[in-house]
N, C-alpha and C positions, 0 to 999 in steps of 0.2 A: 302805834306800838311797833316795835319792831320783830322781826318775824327770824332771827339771828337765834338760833339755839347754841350755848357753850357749855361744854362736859366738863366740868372740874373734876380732876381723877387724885386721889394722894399715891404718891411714889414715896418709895425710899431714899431713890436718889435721881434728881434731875439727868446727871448728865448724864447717866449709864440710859436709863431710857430713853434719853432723845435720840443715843447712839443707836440702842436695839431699833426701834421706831426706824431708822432713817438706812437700818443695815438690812430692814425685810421691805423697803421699799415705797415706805411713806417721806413725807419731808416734816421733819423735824425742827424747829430751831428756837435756840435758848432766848428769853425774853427776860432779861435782865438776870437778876444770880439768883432770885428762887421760884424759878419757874421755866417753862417751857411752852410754845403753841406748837400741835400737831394741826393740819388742816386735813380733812377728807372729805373730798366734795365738795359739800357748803356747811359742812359739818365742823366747828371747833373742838377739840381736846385741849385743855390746858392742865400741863402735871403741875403737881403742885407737891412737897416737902408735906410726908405726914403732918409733922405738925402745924406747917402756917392754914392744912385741909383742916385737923381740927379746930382752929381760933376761928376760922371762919364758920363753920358751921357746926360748933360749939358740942360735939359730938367725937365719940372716938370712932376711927377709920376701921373698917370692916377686918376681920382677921382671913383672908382667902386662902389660908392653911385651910380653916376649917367651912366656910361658907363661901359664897359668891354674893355681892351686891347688884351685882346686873352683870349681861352677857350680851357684848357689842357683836351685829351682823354685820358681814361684809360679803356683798357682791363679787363674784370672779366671772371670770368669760365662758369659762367651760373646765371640765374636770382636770386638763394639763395646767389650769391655770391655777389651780385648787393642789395640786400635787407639789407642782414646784413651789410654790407659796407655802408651805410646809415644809419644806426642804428650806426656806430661807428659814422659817422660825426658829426651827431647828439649828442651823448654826450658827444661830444668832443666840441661843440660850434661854429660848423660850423655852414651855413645855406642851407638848401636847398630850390633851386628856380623851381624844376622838380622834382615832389616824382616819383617814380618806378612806370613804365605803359610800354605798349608800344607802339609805333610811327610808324605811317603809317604803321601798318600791318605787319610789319616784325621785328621793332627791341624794343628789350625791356632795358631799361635803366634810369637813371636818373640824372640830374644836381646836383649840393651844390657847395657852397662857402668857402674858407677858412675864416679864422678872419680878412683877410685882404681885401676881397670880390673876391680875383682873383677864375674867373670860372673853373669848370670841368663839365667834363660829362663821366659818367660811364658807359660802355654796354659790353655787352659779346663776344667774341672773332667771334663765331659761328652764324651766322645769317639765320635765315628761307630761307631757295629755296623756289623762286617763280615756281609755277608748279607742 
């Protein structure tokens, strides 16, 4: 079996997020005209046109006005790295719903949203020892 995980995400619109995705510093690229692969890591995202996300999984797409369906982590180097990375979401037309602090004494990081509202959260690899 293969040990390959892939994220099927619905968008509204492929090419506006491959742009956002590829203007805060991922690579991005369009994979025929409905759809996208984001790669991070050894991690797959692939957008997908709400609707061909519902035929496929015969289900309506999460409404992220009101809820979240999951909230993707992502490792940073250290707190400048966390800051300025927020600074890119930001002019790229994300939102953020967590500015950069840090949380319960140990870890420093922050939430945003892509243009489609799916979550993340950003924080640095290294975390404070307690002691």
């Amino acid at each position: 079996m293969s040990q390959e995980i892939w994220i099927n995400l619905p968008v509204k619109d492929v090419e506006k997020s491959t742009a956002f995705f590829n203007e805060i510093g991922f690579h991005a690229d369009n994979v025929g005209s409905e759809r996208a692969k984001l790669v991070v890591g050894q991690t797959t995202i692939l957008l997908f046109p709400n609707a061909a996300f519902e035929k496929f999984t015969g289900a309506a797409t999460a409404d992220t006005s009101h809820s979240a369906e999951v909230i993707f982590s992502i490792g940073a180097g250290s707190r400048e790295e966390v800051d300025a990375f927020i600074q890119k979401v930001e002019a790229a037309g994300g939102s953020i719903f967590g500015k950069p602090s840090e949380t319960d004494g140990w870890m420093y990081g922050a939430g945003f949203a892509d243009l489609d509202g799916h979550r993340r959260f950003l924080h640095p690899y290294e975390q404070k020892k307690n002691g």
